[in-house]
N, C-alpha and C positions, 0 to 999 in steps of 0.2 A: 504494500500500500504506500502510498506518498504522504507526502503533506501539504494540505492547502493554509495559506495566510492570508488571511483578512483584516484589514486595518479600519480605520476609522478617528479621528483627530478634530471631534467638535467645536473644540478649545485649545489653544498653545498649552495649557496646564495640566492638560490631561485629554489621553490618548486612547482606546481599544483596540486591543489586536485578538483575534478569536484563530484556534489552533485545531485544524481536523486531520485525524488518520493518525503519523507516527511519527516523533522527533527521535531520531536514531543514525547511527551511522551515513546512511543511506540520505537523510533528508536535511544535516544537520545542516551545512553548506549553504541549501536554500534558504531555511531559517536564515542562519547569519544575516546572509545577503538581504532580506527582506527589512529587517534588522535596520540596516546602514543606512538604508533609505526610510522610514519611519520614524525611529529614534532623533533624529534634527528637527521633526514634528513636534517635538516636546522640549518645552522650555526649558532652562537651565529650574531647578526647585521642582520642577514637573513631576505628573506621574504616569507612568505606564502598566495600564491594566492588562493582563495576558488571561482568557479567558480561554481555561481549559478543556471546557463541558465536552468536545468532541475530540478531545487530544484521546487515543485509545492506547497508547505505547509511548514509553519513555526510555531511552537508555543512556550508557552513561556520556555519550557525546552532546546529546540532549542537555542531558544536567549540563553538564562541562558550558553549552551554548548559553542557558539561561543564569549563568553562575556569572560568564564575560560581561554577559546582558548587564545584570543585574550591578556591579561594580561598575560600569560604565555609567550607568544610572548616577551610581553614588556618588561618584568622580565631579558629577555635574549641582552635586544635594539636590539629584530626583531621588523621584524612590519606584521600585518595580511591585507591583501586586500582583497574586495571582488570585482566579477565580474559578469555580466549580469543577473543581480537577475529580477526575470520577476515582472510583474506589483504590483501583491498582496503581493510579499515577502517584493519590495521596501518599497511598501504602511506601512507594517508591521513596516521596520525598521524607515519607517518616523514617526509613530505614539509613537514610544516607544522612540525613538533616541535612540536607542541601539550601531548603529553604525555612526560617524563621515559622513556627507554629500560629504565630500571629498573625505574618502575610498571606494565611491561605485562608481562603474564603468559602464558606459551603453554597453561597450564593449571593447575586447582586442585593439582597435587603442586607445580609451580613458587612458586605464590601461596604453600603455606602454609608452604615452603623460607624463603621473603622473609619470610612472617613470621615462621618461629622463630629465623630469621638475626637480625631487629631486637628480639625478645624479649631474645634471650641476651644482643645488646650492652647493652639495655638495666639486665638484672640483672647483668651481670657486673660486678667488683670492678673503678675505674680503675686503672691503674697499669702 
């Protein structure tokens, strides 16, 4: 199977990218590349959502992809989220911890929880 990548960039501050079939050896390459040209779409603080729900297979060139991704992000103070990763992908990133417990999302009401959760902290008064 391949992998299809779908983008979307409502906003300079935030991004959707939607992930079907399988990031692995085989597809990682295309990822990247897909990658190069979307990531510019997102502002420097920005965020990029990777919405897993049709991602069916993960391996570990995959991770290694979204690991580059992900620090590339940081590099910039974005930040990467992921979204509806189905049971085997989760299971994947539980076993490796590739990606933060927090960043993963069971679904868009969760995702947008987190982010009005880091909004608020961020406007709210210290003290």
């Amino acid at each position: 199977m391949t992998l299809i990548v779908r983008s979307e960039s409502p906003a300079t501050d935030r991004s959707t990218v939607w992930l079907e079939g399988r990031l692995d050896a085989a597809t990682f390459a295309a990822f990247d590349e897909a990658m190069r040209d979307i990531t510019p779409l997102v502002d420097n603080g920005g965020t990029l959502v990777i919405d897993l729900s049709a991602l069916e297979y993960i391996s570990s060139a995959g991770l290694r992809s979204l690991a580059q991704l992900r620090r590339q992000l940081h590099d910039r103070d974005g930040r990467t989220l992921l979204l509806n990763p189905q049971p085997q992908v989760k299971k994947v990133f539980e076993i490796v911890k590739a990606v933060p417990v927090a960043e993963v999302f069971a679904n868009v009401g969760e995702l947008d929880q987190y982010l009005d959760h880091m909004q608020r902290q961020m406007t709210s008064p210290q003290g």
